[in-house]
N, C-alpha and C positions, 0 to 999 in steps of 0.2 A: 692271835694265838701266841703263847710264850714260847719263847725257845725248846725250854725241853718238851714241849708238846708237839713241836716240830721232829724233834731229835724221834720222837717215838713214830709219829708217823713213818718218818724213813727207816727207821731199824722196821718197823712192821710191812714197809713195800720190798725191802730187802730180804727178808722172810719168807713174804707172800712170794716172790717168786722163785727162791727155792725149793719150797713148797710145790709150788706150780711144774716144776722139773720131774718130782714122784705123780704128780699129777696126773702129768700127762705120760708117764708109764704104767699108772693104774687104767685110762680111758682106751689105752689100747689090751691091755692086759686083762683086764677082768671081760669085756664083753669076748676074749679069744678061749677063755676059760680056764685061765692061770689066778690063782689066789692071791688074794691080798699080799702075803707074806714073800712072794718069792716076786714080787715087783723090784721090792726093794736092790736086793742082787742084780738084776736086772740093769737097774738105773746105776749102781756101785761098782759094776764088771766092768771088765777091761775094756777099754775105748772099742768102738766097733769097727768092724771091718771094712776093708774098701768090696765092693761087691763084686770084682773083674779080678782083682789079684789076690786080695786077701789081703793084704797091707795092713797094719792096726791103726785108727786113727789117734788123734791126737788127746792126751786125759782131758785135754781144756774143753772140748766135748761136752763133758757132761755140767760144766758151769752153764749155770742159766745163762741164755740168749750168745752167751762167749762162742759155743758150739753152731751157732746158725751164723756165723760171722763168714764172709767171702776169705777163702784161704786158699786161693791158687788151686793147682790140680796132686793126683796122688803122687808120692815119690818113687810108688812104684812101676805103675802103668799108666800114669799121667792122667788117667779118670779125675774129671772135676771133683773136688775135693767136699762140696755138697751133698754127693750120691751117698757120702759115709759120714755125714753129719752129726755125730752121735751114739748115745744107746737107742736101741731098739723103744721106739717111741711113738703116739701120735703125731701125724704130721703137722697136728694145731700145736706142736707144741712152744712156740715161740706166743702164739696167741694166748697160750694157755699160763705160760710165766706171767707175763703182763697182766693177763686177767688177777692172777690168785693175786699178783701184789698187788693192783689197784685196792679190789676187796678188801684185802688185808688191810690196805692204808685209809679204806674210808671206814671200817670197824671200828679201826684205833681213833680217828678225829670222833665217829659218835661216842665210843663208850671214856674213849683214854684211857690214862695206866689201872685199869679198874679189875676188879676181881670177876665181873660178867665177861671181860675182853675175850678170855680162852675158848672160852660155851660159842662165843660168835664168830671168830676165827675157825674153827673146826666150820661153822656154819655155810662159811665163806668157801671153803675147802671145797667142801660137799656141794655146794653150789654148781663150783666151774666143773668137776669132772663130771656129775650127772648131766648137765647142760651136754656139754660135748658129745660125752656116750649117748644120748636122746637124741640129740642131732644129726648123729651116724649111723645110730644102729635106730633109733625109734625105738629104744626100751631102758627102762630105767632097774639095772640087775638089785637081786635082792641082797649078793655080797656087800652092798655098797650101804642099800636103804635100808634093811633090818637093824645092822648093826648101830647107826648113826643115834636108833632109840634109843639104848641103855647110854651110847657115849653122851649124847647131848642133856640127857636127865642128872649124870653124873655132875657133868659140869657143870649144869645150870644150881643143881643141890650144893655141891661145893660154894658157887659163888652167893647163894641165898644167905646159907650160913655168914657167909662176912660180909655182908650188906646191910644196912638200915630197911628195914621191911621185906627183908628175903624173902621170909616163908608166904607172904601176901603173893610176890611176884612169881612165886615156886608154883602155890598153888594153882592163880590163876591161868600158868604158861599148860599147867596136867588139864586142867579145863579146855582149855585152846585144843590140845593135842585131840580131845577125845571129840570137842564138837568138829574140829574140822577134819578127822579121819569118819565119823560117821554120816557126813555132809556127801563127803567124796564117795561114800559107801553109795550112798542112796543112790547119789546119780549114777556112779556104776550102775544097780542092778536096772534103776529104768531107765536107762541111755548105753547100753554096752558099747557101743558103735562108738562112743563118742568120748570115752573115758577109758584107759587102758588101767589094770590094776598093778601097775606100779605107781601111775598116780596116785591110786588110794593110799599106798603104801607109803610115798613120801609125802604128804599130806600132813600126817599124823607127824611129822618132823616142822614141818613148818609152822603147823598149828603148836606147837608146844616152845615154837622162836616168837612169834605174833604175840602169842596169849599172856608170853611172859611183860610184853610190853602195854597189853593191856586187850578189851574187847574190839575198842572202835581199830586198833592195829591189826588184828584177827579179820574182822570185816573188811577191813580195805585187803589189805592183802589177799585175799580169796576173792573177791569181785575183780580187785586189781590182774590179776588173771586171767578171766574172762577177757575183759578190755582189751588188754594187751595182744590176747590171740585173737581175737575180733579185728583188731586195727590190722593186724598182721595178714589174717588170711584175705580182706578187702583189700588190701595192698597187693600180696602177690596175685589176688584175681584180677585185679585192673592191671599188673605187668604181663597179664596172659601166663603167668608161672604158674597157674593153678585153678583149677574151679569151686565150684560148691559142694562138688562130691569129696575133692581132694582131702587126705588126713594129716595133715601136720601134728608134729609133736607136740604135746602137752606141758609137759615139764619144766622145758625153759622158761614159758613163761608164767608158770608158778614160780619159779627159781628166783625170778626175776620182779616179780611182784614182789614179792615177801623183801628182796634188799633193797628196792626202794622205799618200802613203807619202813623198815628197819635206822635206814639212812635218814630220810624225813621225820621220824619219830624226833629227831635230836632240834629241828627247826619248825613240827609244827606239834606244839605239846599236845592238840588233839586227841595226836596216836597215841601217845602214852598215854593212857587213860583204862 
């Protein structure tokens, strides 16, 4: 890979994990019932407080991963300086900077400086805090997934426009959307137990990133799903973490299927197909 191909992937993991910093004040925020919009403030507000004295922490706080750095104790009642680590935030959120730049940085290696890179970044975005929030709470809110339709259709129409073969890739990504949210439908109504409807709900998102890549991307990525929670729940039932009745989250590993068939689409041309 050429240098500024490199250059981009770091400005894009540099990104991704300030990105990851609103992140992970949206992953606690939205499932508490705070809005989209007043995250932000949140994450921008004056450094947070020591929880024993009141003290204000330090603004370096709110820089990715800078804020979970070991900083001695408070200056005012010598409380470890941990307990006030920040804004008001998930506690993954160190996991969660890391995540959104990794993302971010393997977007940028599949697509590069491309006019589809923005449509899959938001994608990427959308990824690590629904993951999180399903992990925690075991539901995927609809603040989050409703919206991602028009954002992601936007930006995938935008980048079709300045593409070679956009409206092909346009079209087939609205096909994707609509088989793979009617897929997820089904199995909702005859498997309720087993499929939560925020699944169904982000489905119709994933199916409209897959399709844009093409059908056989669309199929892996939805089966790749399946797999993935099969592997998972055989695992945790052999650590005795769970049984057969047990329900684990759904989502992550939709979330998670769809970026690697995304990611692999760039090394096995298969998937783009």
């Amino acid at each position: 890979m050429h240098m500024p191909g490199w250059v981009l992937v770091v400005a894009a993991a540099a990104a991704g994990m300030a990105v990851g910093s609103y992140l992970a004040v949206l992953a606690a925020a939205v499932p508490a019932g705070a809005g989209l919009f007043r995250a932000p403030s949140r994450l921008l507000s004056a450094p947070s407080r020591c929880p024993e004295c009141g003290a204000r922490g330090r603004a370096a706080a709110a820089i990715p991963l800078v804020g979970w750095l070991p900083r001695g104790r408070c200056r005012g009642c010598g409380t470890p300086a941990g307990a006030a680590a920040g804004p008001p935030a998930s506690t993954w959120r160190p996991a969660v900077e890391l995540g959104t730049g990794a993302l971010f940085a393997v977007m940028a290696l599949r697509f590069g400086f491309s006019p589809v890179l923005p449509a899959f970044w938001f994608l990427a975005a959308l990824a690590v805090v629904l993951a999180v929030i399903d992990l925690q709470h075991r539901r995927l809110p609809d603040p989050l997934t409703l919206p991602a339709y028009p954002v992601a259709v936007v930006l995938l129409g935008v980048a079709a426009l300045a593409i070679s073969g956009g409206a092909r890739h346009l079209v087939s990504a609205l096909a994707g959307m609509a088989a793979a949210w009617l897929f997820f439908l089904l199995l909702a109504l005859v498997y309720p137990a087993g499929l939560g409807w925020g699944d169904v709900k982000l489905s119709g998102v994933l199916g409209l990133y897959l399709g844009w890549l093409g059908a056989t991307a669309l199929l892996a990525g939805v089966l790749g799903a399946f797999v993935l929670a099969s592997l998972a729940g055989l695992a945790l039932i052999a650590a005795g973490r769970a049984t057969r009745k047990s329900h684990i989250p759904f989502g992550p590993f939709m979330l998670a299927s769809a970026i690697v068939v995304i990611a692999c689409s760039g090394l096995v041309p298969a998937l783009a197909r």
